[in-house]
N, C-alpha and C positions, 0 to 999 in steps of 0.2 A: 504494500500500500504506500503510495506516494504521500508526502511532509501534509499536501493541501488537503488530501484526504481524511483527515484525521479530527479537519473543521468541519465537514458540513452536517455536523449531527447537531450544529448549534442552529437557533432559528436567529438569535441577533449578534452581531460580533462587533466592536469600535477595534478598528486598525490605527493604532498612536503612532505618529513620527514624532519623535524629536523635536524640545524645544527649538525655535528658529527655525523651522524647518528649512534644510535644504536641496537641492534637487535629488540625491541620491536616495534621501531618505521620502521625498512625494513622490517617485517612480515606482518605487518599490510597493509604496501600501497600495497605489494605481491597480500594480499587476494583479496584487493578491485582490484586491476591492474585484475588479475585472471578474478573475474567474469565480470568487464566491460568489458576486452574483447573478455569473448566470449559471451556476447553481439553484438558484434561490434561496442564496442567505440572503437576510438582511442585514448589509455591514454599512458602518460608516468609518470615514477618516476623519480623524478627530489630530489635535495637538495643542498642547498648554504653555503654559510660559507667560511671560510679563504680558509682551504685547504682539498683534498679528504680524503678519508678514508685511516684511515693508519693502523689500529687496523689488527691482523693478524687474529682471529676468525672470523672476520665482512667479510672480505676479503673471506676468505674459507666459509661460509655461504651463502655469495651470490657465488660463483664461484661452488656451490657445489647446490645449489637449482635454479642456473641456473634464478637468479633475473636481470631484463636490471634496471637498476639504472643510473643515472649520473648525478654528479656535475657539475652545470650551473652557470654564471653569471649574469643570465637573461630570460625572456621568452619574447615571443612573444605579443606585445601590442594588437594584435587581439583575444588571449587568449579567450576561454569561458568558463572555473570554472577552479579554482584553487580550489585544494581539499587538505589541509594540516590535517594532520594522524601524532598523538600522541604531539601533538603542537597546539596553539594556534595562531592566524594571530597578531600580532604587538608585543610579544613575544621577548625578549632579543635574545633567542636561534632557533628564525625560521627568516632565510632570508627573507626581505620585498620585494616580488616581485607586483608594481601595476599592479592591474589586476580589472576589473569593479566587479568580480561574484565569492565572497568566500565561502570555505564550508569546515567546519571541522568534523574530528571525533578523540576523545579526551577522556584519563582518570584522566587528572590531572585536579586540584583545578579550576574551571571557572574564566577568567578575561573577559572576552565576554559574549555579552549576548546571551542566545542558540533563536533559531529559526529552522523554519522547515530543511534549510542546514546546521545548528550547532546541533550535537549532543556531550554530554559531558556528562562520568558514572564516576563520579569522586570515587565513591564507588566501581570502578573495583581494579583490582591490575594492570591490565598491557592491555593496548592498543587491544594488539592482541584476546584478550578474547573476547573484544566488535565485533573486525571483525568479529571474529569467530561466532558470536553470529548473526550480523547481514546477513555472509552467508547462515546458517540453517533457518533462516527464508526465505531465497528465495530461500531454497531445493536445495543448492549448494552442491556437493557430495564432499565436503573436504577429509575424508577419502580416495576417489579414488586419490585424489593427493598427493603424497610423500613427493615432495620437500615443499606446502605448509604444509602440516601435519607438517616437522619436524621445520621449519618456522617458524610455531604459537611457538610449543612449546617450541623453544628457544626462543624466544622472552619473553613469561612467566616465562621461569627459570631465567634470565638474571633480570627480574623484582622484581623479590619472594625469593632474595638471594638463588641463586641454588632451588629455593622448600621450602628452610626453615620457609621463613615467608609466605608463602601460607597459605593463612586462608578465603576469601571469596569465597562463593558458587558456584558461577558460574567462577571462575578462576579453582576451583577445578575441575567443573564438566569439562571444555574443557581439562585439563591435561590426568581425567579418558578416557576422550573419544577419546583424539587422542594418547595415549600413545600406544608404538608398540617397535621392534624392529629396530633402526636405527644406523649401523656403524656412519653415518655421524652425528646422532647427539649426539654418544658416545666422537665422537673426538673435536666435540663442544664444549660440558661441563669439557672438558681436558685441552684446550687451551683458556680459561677466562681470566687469568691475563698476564698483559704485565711486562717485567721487572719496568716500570716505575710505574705499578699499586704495585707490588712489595714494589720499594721503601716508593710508600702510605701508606701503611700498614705497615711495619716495622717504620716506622718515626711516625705513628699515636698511634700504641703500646708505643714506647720509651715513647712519651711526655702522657700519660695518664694521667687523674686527681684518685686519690683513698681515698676515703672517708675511713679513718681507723676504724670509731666508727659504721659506720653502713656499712661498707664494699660492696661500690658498689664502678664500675668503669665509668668514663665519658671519653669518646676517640672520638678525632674531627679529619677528616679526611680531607684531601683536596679534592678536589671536583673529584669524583670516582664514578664508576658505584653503584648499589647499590648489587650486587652477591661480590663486593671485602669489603663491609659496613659488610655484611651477615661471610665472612672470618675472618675480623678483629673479629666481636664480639664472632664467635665461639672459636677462638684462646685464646681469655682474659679470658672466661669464663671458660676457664680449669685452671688458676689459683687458688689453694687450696684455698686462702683466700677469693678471691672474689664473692662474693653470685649474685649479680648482675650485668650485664654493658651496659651500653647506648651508641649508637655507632651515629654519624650522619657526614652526610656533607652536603656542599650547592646545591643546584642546583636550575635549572632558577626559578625565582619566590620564593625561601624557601628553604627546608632541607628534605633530606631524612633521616630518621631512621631508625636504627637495635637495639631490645634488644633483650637481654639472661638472662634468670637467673636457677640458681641451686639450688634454695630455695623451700620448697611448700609454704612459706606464701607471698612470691613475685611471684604472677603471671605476666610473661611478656605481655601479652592481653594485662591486665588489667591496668599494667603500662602504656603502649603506649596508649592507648584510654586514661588515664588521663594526660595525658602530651598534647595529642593533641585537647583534647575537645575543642571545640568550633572556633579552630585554624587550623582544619587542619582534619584527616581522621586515625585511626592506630586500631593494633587488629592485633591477631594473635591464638599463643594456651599458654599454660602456661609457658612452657620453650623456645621458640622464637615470637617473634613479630615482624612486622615491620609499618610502616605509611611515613607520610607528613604531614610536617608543613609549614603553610604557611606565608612567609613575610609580607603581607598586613594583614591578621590577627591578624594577633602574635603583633602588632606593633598599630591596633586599639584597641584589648583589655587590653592589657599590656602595652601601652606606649614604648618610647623607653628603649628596656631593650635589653643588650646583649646575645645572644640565650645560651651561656655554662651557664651563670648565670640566666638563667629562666628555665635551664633545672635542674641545682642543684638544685637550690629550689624547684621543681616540685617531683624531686627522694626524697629529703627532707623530704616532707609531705607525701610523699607514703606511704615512708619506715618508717616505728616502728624500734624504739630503742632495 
């Protein structure tokens, strides 16, 4: 029995994304909303947090694929599953809504433990791949649907800095297999950054770290999607001096990563898989990579150490003189 099969003995279900929702975490509850009902459950897409969506892509994404979404203060005490997509339940960044009967599907770092209604591919790149993945298995005709084809794979691009740090298999394979021609999701990957992600990124370049002697760059970003992580580092890396740069910021739980480099003896892979072993998930191809580091990790095998200075000394030992 396939992941989705396992719902439809429910008659209502609320699919939660993640406070602020963002595109990987509204494609994903899309796919699962999609096939529950034409099932006929009754599901809805719900998400809490301060305030609605304000992001102008997000906005045009759901108004344009035609997603019922809505910011709530609460559910229903009679609830029968909450289904929280690209989040975890007690989670800094997922509204606590009590409810007797949870159920996730999830590609970041586990802090729950999985069971038969927690599923978690923490080896994906992006949320929507797992749906995706979990559709085909119940001969869902994704393809015939538009708005979710272009759906997924904004949710994937938004995750894989624009494509750039796409590097696992089966991320790849859902990109190969729903890529097409879409107006709507040309005007998607046009309109990514906000003026204030803007100021991120110019204010993250300013203050960079630059190691002169073995010429890599360390850029901390304040806490940003990771397609504007993916901008920062392409931007640094056109700098003539700079052979390498390691880009991050925080987010719930740890840090998102973006490297680059311009070297053949610096492989960026191979940098982010040693920076994140045993802490966390990265990899990519030789000139971009990206991953996740994770807090509680990073923090049991290293002690407390502040992340710029365990990520110097990590480029440190990488990098040859």
């Amino acid at each position: 029995m396939g992941f989705l099969q396992r719902f439809l003995k429910y008659q209502k279900i609320y699919i939660q994304c993640h406070n602020n929702p963002d595109a990987d975490t509204i494609a994903s509850a899309y796919g699962v909303y999609c096939f529950l009902t034409e099932k006929g459950v009754d599901a809805e897409i719900i998400y809490g947090g301060v305030q609605p969506i304000q992001k102008y892509n997000i906005k045009y994404m759901i108004k344009q694929c035609n997603i019922p979404i809505h910011h709530v203060e609460s559910i229903p005490e009679t609830t029968e599953l909450l289904l929280i997509i690209d989040g975890q339940y007690g989670q800094g960044n997922v509204q606590r809504f009590e409810t007797a009967d949870i159920a996730v599907i999830d590609h970041h770092l586990p802090v729950i433990k999985e069971n038969e209604k927690v599923l978690i591919k923490s080896s994906y790149q992006s949320c929507s791949t797992i749906v995706w993945e979990l559709l085909t298995e119940e001969n869902y005709p994704v393809k015939e649907n538009k708005a979710l084809r272009v759906a997924l794979l904004y949710g994937l691009f938004t995750d894989t800095s624009s494509f750039y740090d796409l590097y696992r298999e089966k991320d790849i394979e859902m990109r190969m297999e729903l890529s097409g021609e879409f107006p709507v999701f040309e005007k998607l990957i046009k309109s990514g950054m906000t003026v204030g992600e803007l100021m991120i990124a110019s204010d993250a370049m300013y203050n960079h770290y630059f190691d002169i002697n073995k010429r890599f760059a360390i850029v901390s970003a304040l806490r940003c999607d990771q397609a504007v992580l993916g901008i920062i580092g392409d931007f640094v890396i056109q700098v003539d001096i700079i052979l390498a740069c390691f880009v991050y910021t925080s987010v719930n739980g740890g840090y998102q990563i973006s490297v680059r480099s311009c070297d053949d003896r610096i492989s960026a892979k191979d940098l982010a898989a040693y920076v994140c072993e045993g802490i966390g998930s990265g990899g990519g191809h030789a000139k971009k990579a990206g991953g996740r580091i994770s807090s509680q990790f990073l923090s049991e095998k290293y002690g407390k150490i502040d992340i710029f200075d365990f990520i110097y000394q990590k480029m440190n030992e990488f990098i040859a003189e």
